[in-house]
C-alpha positions in Angstrom: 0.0 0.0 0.0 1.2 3.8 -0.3 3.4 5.4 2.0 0.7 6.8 4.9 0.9 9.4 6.9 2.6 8.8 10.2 -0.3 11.1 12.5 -2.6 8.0 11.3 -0.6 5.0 13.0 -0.1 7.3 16.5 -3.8 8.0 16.6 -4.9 4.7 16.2 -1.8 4.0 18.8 -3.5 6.5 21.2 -6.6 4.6 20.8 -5.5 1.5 21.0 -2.9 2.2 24.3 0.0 1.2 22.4 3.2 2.2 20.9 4.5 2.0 17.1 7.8 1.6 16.1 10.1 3.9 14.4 13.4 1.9 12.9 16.1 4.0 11.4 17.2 2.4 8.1 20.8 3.0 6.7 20.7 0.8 3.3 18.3 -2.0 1.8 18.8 -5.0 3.8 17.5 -3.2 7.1 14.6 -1.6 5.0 13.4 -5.7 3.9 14.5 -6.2 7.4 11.7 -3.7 9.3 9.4 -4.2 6.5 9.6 -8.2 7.0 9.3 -8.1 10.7 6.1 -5.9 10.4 4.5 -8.0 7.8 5.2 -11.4 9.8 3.9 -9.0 13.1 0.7 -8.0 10.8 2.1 -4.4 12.8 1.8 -0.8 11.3 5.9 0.8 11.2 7.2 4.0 11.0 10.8 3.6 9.1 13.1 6.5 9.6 16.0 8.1 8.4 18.3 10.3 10.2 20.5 12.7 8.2 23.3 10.9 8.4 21.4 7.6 6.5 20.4 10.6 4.4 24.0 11.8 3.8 25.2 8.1 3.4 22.5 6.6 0.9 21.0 9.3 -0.7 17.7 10.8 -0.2 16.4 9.8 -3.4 17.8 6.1 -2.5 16.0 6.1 1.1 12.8 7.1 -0.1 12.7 5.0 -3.4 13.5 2.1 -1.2 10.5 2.8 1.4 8.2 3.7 -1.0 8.4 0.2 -2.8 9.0 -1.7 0.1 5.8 -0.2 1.5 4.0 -0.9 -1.8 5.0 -4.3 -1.4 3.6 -4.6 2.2 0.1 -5.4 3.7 1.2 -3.3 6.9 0.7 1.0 7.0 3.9 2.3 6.4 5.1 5.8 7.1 8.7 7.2 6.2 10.2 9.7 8.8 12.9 11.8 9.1 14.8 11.4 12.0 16.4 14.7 13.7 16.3 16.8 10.8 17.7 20.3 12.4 17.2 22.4 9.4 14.3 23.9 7.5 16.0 23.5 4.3 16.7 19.2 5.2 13.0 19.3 5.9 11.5 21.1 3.0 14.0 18.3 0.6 12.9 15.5 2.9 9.3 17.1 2.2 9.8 17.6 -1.7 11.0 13.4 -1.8 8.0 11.8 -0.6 8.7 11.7 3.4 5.3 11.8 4.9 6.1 12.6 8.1 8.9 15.0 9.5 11.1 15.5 13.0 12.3 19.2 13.4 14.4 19.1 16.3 15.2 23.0 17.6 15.5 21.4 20.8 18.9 23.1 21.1 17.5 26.4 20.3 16.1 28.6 23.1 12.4 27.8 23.6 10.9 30.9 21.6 13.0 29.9 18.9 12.0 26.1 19.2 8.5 27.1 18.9 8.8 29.8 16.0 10.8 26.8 13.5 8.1 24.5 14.8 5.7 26.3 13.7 7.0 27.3 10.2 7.6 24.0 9.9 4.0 22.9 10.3 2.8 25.8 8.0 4.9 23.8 5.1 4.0 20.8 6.4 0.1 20.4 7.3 -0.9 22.6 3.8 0.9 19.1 1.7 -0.4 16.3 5.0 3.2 15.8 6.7 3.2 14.4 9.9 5.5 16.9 12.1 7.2 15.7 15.5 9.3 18.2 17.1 11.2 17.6 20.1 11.6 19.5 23.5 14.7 19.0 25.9 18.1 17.6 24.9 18.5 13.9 24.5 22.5 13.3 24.3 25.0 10.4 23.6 25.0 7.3 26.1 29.1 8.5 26.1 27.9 11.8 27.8 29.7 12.2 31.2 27.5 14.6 32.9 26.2 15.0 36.7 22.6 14.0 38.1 22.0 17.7 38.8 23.3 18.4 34.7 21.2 15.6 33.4 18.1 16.6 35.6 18.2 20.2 33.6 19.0 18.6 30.1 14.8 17.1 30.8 11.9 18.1 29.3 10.2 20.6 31.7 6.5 19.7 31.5 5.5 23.3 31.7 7.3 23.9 28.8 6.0 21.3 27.3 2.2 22.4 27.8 3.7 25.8 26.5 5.2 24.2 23.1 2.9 22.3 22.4 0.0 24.7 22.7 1.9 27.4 20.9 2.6 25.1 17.8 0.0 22.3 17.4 2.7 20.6 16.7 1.3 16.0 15.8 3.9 14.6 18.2 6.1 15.4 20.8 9.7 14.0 22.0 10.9 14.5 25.3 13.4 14.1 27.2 13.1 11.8 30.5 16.6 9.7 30.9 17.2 8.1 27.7 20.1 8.5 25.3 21.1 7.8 21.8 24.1 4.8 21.1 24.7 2.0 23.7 24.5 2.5 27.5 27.3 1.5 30.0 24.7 0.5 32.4 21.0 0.6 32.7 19.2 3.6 31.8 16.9 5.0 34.6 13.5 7.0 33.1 11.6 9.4 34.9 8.3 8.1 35.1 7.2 11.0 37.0 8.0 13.7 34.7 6.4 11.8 31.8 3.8 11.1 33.8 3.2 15.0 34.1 4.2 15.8 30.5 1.1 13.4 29.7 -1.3 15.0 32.2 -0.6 18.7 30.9 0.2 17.8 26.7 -2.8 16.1 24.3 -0.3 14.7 21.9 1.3 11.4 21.0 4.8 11.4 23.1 7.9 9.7 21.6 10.4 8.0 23.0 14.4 8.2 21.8 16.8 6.5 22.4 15.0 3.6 23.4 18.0 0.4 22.3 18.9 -1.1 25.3 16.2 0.4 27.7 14.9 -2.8 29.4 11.3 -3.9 28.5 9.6 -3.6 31.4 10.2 0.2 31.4 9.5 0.7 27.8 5.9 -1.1 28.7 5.8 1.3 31.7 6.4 4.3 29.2 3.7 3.2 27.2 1.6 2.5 29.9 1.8 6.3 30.7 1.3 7.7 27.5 4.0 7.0 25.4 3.0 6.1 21.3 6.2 6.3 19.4 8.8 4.3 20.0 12.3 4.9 18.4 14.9 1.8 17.6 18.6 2.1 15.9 21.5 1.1 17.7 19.6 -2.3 18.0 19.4 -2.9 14.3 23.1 -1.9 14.1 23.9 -4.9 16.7 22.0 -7.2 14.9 23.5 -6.5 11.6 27.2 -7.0 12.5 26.3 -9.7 14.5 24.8 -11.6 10.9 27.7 -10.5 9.3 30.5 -11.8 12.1 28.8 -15.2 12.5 28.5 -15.3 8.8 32.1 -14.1 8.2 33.1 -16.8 11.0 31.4 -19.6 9.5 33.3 -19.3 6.2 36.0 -16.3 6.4 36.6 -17.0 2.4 32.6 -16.2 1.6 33.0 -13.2 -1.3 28.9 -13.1 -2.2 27.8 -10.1 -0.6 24.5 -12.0 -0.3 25.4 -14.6 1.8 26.9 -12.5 4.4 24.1 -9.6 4.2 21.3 -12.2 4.1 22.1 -12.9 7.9 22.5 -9.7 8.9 19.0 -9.2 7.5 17.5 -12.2 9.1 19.1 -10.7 12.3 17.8 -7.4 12.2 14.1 -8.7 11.1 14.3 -11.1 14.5 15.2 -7.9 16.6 12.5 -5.3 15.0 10.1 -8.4 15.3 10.6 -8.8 18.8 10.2 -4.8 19.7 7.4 -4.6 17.5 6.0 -7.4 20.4 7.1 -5.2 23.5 5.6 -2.0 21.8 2.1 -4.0 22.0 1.4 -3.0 18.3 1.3 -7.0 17.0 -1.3 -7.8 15.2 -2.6 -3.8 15.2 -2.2 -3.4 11.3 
């Protein structure tokens, strides 16, 4: 089926009390991979791209790739960019075929934040673009920073009332203890201040840096209003893992194909099995 509109699969997520998931693709193999695992989950997905996939495959590559994957599919499909920081890499990502959008000003001072929202979503809601923006600063899992620093990096739930209502903006991210890349122990959420976000902000919240947060406290997120899940560092196990075990099985293997087709199967196993944590199974 077509390419859908991401505000589609996080209503029927709001309805439904469950989360979707958003996989960051880098190449071909993980787009069959999270297209696969959401087919065999009968599960709506939301395949992203951040600007670096963008920068490394091409724009034109990532969204021809999606586009007929999705075609292919019997699961709702929506193609996101991932932390785009400019109005320009939105408007391309717009122009290509992306029907949803993240513009993250969350670096940006909040009236500034608001005011590129918000011309943003002008573009954005006048051609049906899904827009997610995001509101306190999620870092690296190599950050070394103090409780008291990491404390002030969170989203501030009055703040988020004030964004949200000042923008209209489809989806918000926010920032309650996770981190982007692999984590050196076990990340510890805030339940509490996304338990407030929810109570003050009418919009689907999203969740980054999500790889390696334990299950139980992804369902918890959920649980208390979370609808977007986001998954790459994962994928990026998975795959090297296919290729090493393929590579160490036969170190003379040329084919490309028999030492990406494991990777693939790896990565589908691992979307598969989020896609089952997020509670969207069987949701398509």
């Amino acid at each position: 089926m077509p390419l859908v509109n991401m505000k589609t699969l996080l209503t029927a997520a709001e309805e439904g009390g469950y989360a979707v998931g958003a996989f960051n693709c880098n190449n071909m193999e993980i787009v069959q991979a999270i297209i696969q695992a959401a087919t065999e989950e009968h599960a709506p997905v939301i395949v992203q791209a951040s600007q670096g996939a963008i920068k490394y495959a091409g724009l034109s590559y990532i969204t021809a790739l999606t586009r007929v994957a999705a075609e292919e599919a019997q699961v709702p499909v929506a193609l996101h960019l991932d932390h785009g920081t400019s109005f320009d890499q939105v408007m391309r990502c717009i122009r290509d075929g992306f029907t949803s959008v993240m513009i993250d000003g969350s670096k940006l001072p909040l009236a500034e934040n608001i005011a590129l929202t918000r011309r943003v979503l002008d573009v954005a809601r006048a051609v049906g673009v899904t827009v997610e923006a995001e509101l306190g600063k999620i870092g690296g899992t190599e950050d070394d920073i103090t409780v008291t620093e990491r404390e002030a990096l969170m989203t501030d739930p009055e703040e988020a009332r004030q964004f949200v209502a000042e923008t209209g903006v489809d989806a918000l991210a926010i920032a309650i203890g996770t981190a982007h890349g692999r984590y050196k122990g076990e990340p510890k959420l805030d339940f509490d201040r996304l338990r407030r976000v929810r109570e003050l902000v009418q919009v689907p919240i999203v969740l980054h840096g999500s790889s390696g947060v334990p299950d139980e406290a992804i369902r918890t997120a959920i649980q208390l209003g979370v609808r977007k899940v986001n998954i790459d560092t994962n994928i990026r196990e998975a795959f090297v893992k296919g290729v090493r075990e393929a590579l160490a099985a036969n170190p003379d293997e040329i084919d490309p194909r028999k030492i990406l087709g494991p990777a693939r199967e790896e990565m589908t196993a691992i979307v598969r099995e989020k896609i089952r944590v997020f509670g969207s199974s069987n949701k398509a």
